[in-house]
PDB file of the backbone (N, CA, C, O) and the ligand in Angstrom, with CONECT records:
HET     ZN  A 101       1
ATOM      1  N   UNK A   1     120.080  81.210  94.161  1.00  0.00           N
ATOM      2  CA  UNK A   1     121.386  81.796  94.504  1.00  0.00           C
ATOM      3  C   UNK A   1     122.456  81.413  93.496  1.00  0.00           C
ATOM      4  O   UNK A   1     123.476  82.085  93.346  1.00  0.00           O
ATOM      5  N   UNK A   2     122.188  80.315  92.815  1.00  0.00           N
ATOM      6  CA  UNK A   2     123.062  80.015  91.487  1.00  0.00           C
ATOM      7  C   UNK A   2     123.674  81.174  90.181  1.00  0.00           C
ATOM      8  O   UNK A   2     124.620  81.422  89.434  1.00  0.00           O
ATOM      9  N   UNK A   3     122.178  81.644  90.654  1.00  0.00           N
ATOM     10  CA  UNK A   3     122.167  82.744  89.679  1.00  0.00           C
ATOM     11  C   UNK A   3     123.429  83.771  90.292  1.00  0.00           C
ATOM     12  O   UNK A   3     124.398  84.121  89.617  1.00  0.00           O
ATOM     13  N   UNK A   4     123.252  84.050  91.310  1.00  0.00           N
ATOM     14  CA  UNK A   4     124.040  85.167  91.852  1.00  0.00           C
ATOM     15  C   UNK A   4     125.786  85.098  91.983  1.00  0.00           C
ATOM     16  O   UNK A   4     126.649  85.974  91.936  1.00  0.00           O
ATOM     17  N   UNK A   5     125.845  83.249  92.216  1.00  0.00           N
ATOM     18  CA  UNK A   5     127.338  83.101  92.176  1.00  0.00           C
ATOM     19  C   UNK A   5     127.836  83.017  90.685  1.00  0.00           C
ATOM     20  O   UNK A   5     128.951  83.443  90.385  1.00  0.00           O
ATOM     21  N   UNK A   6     127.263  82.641  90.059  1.00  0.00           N
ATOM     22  CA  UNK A   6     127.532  82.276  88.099  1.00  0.00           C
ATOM     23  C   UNK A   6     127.634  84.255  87.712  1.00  0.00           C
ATOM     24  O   UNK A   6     128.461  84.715  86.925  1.00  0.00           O
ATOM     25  N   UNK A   7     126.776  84.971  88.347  1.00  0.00           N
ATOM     26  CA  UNK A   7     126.989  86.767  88.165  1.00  0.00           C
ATOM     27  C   UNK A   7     128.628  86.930  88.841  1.00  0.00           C
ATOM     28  O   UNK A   7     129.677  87.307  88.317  1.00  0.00           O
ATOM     29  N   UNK A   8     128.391  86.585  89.866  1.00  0.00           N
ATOM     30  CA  UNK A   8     129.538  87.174  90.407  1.00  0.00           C
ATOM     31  C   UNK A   8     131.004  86.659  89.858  1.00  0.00           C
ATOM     32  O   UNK A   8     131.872  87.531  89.895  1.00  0.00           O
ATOM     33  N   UNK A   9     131.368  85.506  89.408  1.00  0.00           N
ATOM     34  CA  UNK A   9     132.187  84.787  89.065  1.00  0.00           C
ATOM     35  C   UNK A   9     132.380  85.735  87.371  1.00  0.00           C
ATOM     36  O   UNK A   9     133.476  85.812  86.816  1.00  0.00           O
ATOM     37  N   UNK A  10     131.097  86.366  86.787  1.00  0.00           N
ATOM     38  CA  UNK A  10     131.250  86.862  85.584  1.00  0.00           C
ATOM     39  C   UNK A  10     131.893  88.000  85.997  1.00  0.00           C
ATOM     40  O   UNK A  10     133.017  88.400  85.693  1.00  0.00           O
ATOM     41  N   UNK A  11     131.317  88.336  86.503  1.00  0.00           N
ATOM     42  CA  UNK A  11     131.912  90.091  87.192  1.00  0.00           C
ATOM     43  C   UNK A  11     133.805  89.819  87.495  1.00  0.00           C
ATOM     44  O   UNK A  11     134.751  90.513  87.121  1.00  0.00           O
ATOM     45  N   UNK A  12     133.787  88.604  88.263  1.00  0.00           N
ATOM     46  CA  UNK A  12     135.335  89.048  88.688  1.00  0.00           C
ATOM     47  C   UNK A  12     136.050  88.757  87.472  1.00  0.00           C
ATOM     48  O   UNK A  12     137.255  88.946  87.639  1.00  0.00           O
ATOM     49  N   UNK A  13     135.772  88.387  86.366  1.00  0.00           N
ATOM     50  CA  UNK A  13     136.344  87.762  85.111  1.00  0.00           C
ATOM     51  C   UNK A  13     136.170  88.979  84.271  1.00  0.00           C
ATOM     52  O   UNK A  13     137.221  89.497  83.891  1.00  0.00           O
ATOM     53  N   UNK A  14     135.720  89.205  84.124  1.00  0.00           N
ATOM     54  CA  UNK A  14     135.751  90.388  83.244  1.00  0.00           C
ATOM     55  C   UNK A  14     135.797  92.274  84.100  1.00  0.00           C
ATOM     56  O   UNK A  14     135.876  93.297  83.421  1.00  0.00           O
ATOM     57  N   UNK A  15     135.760  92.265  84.885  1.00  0.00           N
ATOM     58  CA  UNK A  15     136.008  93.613  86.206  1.00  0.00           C
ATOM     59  C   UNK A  15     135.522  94.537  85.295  1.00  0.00           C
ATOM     60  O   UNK A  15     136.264  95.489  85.054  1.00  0.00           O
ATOM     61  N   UNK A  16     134.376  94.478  84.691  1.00  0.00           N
ATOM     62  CA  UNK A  16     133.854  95.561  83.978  1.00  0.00           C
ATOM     63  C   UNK A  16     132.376  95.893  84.118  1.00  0.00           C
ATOM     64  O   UNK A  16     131.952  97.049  84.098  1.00  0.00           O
ATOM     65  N   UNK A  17     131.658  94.870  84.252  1.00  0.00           N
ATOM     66  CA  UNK A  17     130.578  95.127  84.696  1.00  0.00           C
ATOM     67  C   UNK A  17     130.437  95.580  85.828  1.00  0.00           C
ATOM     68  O   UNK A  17     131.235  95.282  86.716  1.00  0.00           O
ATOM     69  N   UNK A  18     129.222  96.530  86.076  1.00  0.00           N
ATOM     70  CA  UNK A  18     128.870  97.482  86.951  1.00  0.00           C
ATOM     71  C   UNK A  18     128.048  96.750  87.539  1.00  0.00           C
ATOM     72  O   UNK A  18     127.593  95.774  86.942  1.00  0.00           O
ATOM     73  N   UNK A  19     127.567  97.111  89.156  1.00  0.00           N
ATOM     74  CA  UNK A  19     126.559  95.869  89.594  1.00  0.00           C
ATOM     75  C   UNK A  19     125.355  96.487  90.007  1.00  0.00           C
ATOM     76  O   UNK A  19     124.938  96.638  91.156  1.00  0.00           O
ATOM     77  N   UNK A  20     124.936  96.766  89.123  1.00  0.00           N
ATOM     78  CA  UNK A  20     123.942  97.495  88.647  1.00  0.00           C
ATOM     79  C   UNK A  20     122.504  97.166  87.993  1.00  0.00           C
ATOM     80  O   UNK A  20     122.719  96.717  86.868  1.00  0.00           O
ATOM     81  N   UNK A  21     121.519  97.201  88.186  1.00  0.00           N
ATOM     82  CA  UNK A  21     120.876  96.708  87.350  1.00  0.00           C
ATOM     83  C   UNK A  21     120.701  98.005  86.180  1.00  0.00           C
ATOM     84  O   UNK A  21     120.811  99.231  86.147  1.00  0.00           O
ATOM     85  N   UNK A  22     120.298  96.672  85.107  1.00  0.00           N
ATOM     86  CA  UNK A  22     120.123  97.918  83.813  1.00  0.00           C
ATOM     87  C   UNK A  22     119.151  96.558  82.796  1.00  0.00           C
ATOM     88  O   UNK A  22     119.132  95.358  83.071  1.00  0.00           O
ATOM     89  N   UNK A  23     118.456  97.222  81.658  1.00  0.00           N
ATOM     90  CA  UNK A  23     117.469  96.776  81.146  1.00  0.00           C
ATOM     91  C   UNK A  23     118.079  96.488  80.018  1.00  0.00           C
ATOM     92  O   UNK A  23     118.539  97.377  79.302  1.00  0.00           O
ATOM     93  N   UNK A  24     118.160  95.158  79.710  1.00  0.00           N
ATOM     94  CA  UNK A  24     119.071  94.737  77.971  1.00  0.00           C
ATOM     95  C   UNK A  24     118.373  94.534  76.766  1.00  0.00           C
ATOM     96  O   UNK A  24     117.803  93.445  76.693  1.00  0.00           O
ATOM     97  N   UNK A  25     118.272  95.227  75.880  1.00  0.00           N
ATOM     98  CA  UNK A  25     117.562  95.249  74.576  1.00  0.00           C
ATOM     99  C   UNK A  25     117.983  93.966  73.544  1.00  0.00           C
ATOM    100  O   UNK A  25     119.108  93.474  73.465  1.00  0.00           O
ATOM    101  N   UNK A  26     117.049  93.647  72.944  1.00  0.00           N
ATOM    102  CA  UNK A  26     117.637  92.445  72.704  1.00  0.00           C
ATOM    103  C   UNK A  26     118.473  91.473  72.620  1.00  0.00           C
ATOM    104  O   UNK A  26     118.014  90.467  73.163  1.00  0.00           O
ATOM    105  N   UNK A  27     119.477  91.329  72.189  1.00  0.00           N
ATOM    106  CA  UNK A  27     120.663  90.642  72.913  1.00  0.00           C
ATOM    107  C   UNK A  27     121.715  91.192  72.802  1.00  0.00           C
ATOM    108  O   UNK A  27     122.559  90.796  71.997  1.00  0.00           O
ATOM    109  N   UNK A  28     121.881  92.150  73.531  1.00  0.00           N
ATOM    110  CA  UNK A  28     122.555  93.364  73.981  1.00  0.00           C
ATOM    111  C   UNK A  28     123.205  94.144  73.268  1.00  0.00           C
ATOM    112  O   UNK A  28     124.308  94.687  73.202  1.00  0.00           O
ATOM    113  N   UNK A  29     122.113  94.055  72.671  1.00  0.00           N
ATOM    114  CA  UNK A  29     122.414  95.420  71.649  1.00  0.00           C
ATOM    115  C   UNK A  29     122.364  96.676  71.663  1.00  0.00           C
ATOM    116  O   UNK A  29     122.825  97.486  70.859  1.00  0.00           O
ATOM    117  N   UNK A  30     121.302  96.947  73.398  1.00  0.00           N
ATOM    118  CA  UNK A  30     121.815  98.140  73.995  1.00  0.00           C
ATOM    119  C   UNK A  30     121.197  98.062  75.174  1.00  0.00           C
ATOM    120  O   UNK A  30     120.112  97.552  75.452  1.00  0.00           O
ATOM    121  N   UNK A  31     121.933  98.576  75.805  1.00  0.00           N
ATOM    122  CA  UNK A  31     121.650  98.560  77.761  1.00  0.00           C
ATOM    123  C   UNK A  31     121.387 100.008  78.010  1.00  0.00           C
ATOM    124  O   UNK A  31     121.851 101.073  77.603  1.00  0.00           O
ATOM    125  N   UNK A  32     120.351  99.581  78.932  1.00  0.00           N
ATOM    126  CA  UNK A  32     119.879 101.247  79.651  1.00  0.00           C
ATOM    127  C   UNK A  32     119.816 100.963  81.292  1.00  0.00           C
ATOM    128  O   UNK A  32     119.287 100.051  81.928  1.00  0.00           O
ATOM    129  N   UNK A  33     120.447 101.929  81.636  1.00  0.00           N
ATOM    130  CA  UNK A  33     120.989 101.860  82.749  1.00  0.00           C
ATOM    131  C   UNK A  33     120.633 102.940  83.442  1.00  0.00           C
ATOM    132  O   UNK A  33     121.179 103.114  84.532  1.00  0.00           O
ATOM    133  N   UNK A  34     119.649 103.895  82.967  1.00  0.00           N
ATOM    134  CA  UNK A  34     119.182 105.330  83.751  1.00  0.00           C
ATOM    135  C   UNK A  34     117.456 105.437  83.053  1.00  0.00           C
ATOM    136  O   UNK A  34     116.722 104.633  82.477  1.00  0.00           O
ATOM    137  N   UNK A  35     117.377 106.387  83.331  1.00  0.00           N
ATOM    138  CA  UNK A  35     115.690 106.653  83.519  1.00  0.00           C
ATOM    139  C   UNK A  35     115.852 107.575  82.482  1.00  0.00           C
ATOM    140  O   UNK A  35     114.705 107.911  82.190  1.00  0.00           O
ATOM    141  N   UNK A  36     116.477 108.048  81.913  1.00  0.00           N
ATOM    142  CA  UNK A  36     116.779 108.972  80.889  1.00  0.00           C
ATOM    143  C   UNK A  36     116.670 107.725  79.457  1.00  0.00           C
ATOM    144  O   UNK A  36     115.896 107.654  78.501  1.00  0.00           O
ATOM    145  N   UNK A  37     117.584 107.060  79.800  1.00  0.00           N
ATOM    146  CA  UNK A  37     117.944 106.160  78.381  1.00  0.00           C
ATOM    147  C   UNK A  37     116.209 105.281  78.452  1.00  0.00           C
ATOM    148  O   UNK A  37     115.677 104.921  77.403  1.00  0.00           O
ATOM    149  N   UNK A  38     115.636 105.087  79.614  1.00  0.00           N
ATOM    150  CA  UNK A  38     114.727 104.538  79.063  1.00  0.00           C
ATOM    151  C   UNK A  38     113.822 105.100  78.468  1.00  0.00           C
ATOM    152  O   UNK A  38     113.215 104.674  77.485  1.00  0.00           O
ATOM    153  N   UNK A  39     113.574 106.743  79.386  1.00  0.00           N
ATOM    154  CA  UNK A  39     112.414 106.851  78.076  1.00  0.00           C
ATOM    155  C   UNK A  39     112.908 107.453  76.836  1.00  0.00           C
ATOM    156  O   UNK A  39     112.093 107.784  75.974  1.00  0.00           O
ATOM    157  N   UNK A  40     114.055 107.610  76.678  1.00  0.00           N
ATOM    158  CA  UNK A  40     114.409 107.584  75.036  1.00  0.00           C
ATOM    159  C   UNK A  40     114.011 106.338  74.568  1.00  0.00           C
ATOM    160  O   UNK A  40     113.365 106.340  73.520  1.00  0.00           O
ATOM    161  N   UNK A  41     114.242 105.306  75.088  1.00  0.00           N
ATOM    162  CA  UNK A  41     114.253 104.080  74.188  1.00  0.00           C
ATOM    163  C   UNK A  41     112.665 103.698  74.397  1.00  0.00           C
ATOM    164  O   UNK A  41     112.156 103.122  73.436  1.00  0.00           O
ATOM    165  N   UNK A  42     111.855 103.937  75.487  1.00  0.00           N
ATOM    166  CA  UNK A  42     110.465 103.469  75.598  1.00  0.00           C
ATOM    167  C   UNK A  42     109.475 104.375  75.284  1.00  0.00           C
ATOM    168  O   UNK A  42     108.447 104.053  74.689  1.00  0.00           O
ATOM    169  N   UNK A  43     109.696 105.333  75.602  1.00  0.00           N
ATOM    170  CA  UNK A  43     108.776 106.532  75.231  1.00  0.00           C
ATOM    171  C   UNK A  43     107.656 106.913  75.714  1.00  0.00           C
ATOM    172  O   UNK A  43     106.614 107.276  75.169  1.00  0.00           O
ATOM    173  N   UNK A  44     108.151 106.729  77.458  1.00  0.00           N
ATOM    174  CA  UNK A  44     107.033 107.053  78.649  1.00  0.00           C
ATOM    175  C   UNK A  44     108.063 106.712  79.822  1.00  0.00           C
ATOM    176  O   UNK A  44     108.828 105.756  79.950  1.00  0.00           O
ATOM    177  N   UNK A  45     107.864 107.618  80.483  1.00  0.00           N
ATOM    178  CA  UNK A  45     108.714 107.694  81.941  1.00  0.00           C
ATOM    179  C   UNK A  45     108.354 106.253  82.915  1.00  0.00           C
ATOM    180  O   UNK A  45     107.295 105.632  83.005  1.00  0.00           O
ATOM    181  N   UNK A  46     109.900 105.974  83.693  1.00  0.00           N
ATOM    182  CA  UNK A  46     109.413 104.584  84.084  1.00  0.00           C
ATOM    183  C   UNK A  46     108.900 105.268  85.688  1.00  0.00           C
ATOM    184  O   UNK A  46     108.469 104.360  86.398  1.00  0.00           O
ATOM    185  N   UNK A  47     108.867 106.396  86.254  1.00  0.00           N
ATOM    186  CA  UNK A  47     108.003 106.602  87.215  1.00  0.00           C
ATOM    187  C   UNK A  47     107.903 107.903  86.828  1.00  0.00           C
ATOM    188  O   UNK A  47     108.680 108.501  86.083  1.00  0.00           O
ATOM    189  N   UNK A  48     106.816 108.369  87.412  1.00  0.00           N
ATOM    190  CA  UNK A  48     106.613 109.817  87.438  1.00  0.00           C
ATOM    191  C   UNK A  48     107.091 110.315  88.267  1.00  0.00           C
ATOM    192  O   UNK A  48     107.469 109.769  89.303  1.00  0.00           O
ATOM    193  N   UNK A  49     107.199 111.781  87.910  1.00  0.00           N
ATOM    194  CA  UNK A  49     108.081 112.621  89.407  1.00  0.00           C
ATOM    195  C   UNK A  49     109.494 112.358  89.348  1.00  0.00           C
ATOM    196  O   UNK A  49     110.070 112.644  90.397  1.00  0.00           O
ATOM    197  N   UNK A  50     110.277 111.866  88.366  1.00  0.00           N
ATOM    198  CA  UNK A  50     111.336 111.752  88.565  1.00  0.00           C
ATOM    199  C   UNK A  50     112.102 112.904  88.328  1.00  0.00           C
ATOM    200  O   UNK A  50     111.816 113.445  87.260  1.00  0.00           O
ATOM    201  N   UNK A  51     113.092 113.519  89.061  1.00  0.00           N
ATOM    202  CA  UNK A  51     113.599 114.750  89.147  1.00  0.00           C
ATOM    203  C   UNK A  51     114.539 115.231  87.896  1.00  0.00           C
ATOM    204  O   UNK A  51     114.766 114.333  87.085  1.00  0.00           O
ATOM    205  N   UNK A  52     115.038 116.324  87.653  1.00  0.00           N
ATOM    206  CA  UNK A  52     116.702 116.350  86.990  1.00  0.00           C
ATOM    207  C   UNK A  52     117.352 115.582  87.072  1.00  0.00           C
ATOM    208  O   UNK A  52     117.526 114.740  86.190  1.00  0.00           O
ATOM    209  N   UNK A  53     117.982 115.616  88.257  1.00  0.00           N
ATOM    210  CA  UNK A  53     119.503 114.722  88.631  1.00  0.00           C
ATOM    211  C   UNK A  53     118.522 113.156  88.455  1.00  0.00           C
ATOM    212  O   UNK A  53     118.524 113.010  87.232  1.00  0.00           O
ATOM    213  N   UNK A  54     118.008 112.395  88.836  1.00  0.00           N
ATOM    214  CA  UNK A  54     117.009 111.467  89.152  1.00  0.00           C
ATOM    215  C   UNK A  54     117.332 110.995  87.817  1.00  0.00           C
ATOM    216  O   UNK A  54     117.385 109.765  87.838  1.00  0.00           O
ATOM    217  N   UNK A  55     117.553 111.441  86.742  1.00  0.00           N
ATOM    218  CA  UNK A  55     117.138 110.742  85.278  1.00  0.00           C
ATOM    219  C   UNK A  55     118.520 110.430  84.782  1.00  0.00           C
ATOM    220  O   UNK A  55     118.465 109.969  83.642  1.00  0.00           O
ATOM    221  N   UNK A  56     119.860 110.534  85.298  1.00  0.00           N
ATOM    222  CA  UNK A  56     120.841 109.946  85.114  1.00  0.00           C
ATOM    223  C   UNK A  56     121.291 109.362  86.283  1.00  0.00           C
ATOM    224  O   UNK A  56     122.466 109.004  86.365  1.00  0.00           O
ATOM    225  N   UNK A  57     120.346 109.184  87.398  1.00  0.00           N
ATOM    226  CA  UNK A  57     120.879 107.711  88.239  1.00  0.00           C
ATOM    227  C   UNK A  57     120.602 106.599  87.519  1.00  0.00           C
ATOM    228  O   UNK A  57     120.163 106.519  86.371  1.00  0.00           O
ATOM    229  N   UNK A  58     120.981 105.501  88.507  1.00  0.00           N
ATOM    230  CA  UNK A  58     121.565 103.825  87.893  1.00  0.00           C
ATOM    231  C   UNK A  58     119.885 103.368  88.567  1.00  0.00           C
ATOM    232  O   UNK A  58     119.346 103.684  89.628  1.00  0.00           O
ATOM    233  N   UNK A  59     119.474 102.619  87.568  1.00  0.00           N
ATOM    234  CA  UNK A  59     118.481 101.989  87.664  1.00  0.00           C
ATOM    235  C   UNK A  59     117.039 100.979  89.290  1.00  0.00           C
ATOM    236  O   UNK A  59     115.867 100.737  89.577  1.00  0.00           O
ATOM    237  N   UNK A  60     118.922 100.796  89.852  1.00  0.00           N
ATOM    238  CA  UNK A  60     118.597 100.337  91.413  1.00  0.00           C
ATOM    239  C   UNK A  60     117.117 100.585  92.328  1.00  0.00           C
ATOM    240  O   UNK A  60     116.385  99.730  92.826  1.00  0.00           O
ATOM    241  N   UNK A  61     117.001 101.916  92.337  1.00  0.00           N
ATOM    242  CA  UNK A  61     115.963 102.789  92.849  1.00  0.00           C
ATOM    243  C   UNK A  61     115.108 102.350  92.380  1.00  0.00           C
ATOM    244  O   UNK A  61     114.230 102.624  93.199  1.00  0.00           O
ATOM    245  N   UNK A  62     114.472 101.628  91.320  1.00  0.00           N
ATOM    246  CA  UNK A  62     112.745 101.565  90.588  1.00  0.00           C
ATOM    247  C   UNK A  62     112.917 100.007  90.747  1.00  0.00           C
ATOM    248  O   UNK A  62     113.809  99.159  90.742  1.00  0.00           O
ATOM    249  N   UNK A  63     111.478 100.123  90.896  1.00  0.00           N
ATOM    250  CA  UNK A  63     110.947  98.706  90.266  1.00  0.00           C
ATOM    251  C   UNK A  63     110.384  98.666  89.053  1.00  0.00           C
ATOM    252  O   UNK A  63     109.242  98.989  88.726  1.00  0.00           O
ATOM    253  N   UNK A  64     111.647  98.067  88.131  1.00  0.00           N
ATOM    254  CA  UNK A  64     111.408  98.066  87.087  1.00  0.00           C
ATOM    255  C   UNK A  64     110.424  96.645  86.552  1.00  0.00           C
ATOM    256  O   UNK A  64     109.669  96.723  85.583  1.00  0.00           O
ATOM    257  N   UNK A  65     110.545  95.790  87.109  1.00  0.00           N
ATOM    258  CA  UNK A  65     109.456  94.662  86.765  1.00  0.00           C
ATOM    259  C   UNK A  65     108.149  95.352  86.575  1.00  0.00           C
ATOM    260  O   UNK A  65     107.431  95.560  85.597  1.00  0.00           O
ATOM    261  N   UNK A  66     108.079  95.670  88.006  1.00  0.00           N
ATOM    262  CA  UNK A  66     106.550  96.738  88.161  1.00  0.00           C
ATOM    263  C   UNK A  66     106.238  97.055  86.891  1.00  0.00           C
ATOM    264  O   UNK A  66     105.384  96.399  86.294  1.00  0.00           O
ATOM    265  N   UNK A  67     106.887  98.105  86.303  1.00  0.00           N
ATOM    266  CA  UNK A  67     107.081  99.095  85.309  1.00  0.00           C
ATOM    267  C   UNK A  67     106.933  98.543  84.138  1.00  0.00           C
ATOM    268  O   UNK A  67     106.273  99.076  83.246  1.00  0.00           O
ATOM    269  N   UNK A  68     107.512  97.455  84.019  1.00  0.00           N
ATOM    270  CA  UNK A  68     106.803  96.591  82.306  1.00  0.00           C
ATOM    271  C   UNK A  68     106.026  96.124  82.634  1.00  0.00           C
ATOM    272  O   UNK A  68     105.063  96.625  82.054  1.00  0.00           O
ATOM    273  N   UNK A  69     105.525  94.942  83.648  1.00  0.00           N
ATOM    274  CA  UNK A  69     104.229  94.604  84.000  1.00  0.00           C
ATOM    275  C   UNK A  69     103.253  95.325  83.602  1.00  0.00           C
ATOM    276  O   UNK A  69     102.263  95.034  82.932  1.00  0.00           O
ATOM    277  N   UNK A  70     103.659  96.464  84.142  1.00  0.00           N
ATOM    278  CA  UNK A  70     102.101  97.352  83.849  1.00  0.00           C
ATOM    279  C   UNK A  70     102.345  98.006  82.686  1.00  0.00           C
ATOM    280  O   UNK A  70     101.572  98.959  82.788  1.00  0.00           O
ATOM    281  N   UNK A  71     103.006  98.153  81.462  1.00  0.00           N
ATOM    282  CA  UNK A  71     103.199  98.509  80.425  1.00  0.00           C
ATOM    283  C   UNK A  71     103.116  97.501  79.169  1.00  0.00           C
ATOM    284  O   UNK A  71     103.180  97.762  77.968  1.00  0.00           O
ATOM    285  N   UNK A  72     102.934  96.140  79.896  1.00  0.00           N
ATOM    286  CA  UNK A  72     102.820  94.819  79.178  1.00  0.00           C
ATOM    287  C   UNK A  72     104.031  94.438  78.366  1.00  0.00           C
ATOM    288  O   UNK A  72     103.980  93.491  77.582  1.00  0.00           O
ATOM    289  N   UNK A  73     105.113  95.155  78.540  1.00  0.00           N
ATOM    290  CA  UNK A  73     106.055  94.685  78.095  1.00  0.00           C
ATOM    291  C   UNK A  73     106.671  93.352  78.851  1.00  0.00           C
ATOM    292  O   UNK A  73     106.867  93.115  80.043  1.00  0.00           O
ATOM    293  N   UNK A  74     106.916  92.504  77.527  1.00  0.00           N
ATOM    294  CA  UNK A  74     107.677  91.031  78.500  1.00  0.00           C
ATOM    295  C   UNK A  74     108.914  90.957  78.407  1.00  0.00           C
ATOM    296  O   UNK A  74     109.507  91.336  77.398  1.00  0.00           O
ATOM    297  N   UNK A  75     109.536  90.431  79.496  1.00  0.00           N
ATOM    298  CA  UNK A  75     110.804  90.620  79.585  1.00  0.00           C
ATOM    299  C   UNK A  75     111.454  89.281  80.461  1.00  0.00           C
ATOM    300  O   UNK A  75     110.725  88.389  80.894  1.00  0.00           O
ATOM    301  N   UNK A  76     112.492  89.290  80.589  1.00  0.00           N
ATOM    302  CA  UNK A  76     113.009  87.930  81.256  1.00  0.00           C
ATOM    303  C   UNK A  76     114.066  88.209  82.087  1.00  0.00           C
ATOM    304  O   UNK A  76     115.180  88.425  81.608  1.00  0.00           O
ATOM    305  N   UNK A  77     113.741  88.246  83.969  1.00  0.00           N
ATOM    306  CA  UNK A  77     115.428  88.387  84.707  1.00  0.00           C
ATOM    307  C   UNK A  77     116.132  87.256  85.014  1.00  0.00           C
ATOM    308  O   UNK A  77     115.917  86.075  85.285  1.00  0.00           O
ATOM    309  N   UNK A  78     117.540  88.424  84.810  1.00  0.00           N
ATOM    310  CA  UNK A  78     118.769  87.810  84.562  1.00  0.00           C
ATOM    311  C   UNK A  78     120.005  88.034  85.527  1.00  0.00           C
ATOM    312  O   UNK A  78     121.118  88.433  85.184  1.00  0.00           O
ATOM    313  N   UNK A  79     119.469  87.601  87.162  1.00  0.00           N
ATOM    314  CA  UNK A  79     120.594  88.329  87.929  1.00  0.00           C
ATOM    315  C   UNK A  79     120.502  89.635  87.816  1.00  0.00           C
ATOM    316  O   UNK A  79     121.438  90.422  87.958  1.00  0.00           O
ATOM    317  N   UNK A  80     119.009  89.994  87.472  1.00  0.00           N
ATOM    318  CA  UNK A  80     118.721  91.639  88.228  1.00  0.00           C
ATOM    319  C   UNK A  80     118.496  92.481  86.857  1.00  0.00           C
ATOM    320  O   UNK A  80     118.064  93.619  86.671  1.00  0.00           O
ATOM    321  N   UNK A  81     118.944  91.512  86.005  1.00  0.00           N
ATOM    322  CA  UNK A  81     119.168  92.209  84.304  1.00  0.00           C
ATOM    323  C   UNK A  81     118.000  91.696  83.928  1.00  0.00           C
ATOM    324  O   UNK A  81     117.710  90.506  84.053  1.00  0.00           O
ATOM    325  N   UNK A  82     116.938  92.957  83.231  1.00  0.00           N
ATOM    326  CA  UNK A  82     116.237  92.625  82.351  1.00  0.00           C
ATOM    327  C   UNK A  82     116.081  92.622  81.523  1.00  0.00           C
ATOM    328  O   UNK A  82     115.960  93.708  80.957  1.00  0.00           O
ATOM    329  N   UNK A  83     115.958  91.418  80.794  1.00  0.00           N
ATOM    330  CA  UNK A  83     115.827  91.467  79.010  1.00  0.00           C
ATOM    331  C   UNK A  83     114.187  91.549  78.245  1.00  0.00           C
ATOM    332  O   UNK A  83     113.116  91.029  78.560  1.00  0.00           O
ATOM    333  N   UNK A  84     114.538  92.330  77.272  1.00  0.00           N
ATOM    334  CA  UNK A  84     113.508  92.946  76.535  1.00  0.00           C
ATOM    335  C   UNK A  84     114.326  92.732  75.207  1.00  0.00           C
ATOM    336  O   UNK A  84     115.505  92.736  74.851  1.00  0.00           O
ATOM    337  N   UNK A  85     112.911  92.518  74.594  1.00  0.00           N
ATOM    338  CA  UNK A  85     113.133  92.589  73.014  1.00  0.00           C
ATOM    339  C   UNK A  85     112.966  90.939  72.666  1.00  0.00           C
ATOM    340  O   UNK A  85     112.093  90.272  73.220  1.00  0.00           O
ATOM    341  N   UNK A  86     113.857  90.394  71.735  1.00  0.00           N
ATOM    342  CA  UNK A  86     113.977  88.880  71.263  1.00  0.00           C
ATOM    343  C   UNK A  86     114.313  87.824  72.382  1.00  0.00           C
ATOM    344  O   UNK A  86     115.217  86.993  72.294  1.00  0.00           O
ATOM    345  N   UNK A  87     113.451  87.979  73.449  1.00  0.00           N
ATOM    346  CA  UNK A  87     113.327  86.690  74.226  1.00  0.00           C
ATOM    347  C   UNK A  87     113.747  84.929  73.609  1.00  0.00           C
ATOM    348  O   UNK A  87     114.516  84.109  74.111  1.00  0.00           O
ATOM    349  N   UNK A  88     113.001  84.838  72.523  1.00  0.00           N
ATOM    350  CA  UNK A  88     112.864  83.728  72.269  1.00  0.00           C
ATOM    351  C   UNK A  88     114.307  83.674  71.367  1.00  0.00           C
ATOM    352  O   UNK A  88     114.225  82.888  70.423  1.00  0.00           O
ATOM    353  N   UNK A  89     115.810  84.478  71.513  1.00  0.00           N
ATOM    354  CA  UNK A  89     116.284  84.036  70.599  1.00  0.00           C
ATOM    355  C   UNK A  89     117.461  84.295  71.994  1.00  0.00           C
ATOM    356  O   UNK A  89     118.635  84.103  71.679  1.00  0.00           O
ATOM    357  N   UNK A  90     117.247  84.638  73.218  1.00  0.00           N
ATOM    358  CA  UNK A  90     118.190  84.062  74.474  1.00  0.00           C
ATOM    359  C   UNK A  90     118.362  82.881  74.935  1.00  0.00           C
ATOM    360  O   UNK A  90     117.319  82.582  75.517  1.00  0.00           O
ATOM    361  N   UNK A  91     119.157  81.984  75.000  1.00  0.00           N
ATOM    362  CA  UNK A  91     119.412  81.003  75.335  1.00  0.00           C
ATOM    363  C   UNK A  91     119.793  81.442  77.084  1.00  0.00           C
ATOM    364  O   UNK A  91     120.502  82.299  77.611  1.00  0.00           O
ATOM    365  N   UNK A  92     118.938  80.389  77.564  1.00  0.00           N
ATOM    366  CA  UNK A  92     118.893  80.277  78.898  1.00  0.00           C
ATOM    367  C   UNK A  92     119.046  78.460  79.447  1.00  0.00           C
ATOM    368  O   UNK A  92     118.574  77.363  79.151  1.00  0.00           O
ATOM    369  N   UNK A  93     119.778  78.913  80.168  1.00  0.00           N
ATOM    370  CA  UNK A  93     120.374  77.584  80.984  1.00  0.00           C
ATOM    371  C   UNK A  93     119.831  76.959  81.794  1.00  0.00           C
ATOM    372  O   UNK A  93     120.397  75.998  82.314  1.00  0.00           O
TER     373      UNK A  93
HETATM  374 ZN    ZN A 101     122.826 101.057  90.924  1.00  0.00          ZN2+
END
C-alpha cells in the first residue's frame, strides 16, 4: 500500500497525471495508454476482438501483465504502471 500512497501524494503534486494505467517505454520516453498506441508500438494486438471505439480506450480494461507474460516481454509494476524497455537503468526504491 506504500506504493499507492507515494502514487497518490505524486498525483496531488503534480494534478496531471491521469489514474490510469498505461505502459512506460523506457524511461519514459513514451507512454501508451490505449490499445491503439500499443500495437503501433508492439506490433500485435494486446487482445483480440478489440472493437473500433475499444482501441482508443484507457488501458484499465486488459490485463496487461497477462499480455507480456505471454509475449515474454519483461517488464516491471509501478503503481499499476508498466515499465518496458531499460529495466536495468530504473532506479527503484
Ligand atoms: Zn482508465
Amino acid at each position: 500500500m506504500q506504493c499507492y500512497i507515494l502514487g497518490f501524494l505524486f498525483i496531488n503534486k503534480l494534478k496531471l497525471k491521469i489514474m490510469c494505467n498505461s505502459i512506460i517505454i523506457n524511461l519514459g520516453e513514451k507512454e501508451i495508454g490505449t490499445p491503439r498506441e500499443f500495437l503501433k508500438h508492439f506490433g500485435f494486438m494486446l487482445e483480440k476482438n478489440i472493437d473500433k471505439t475499444g482501441m482508443d480506450c484507457c488501458l484499465c480494461n486488459y490485463d496487461l501483465e497477462k499480455t507480456l507474460n505471454e509475449n515474454k516481454i519483461p517488464f516491471k509494476n509501478d503503481c499499476g504502471d508498466l515499465y518496458v524497455g531499460m529495466l536495468e537503468k530504473l532506479k527503484w526504491t
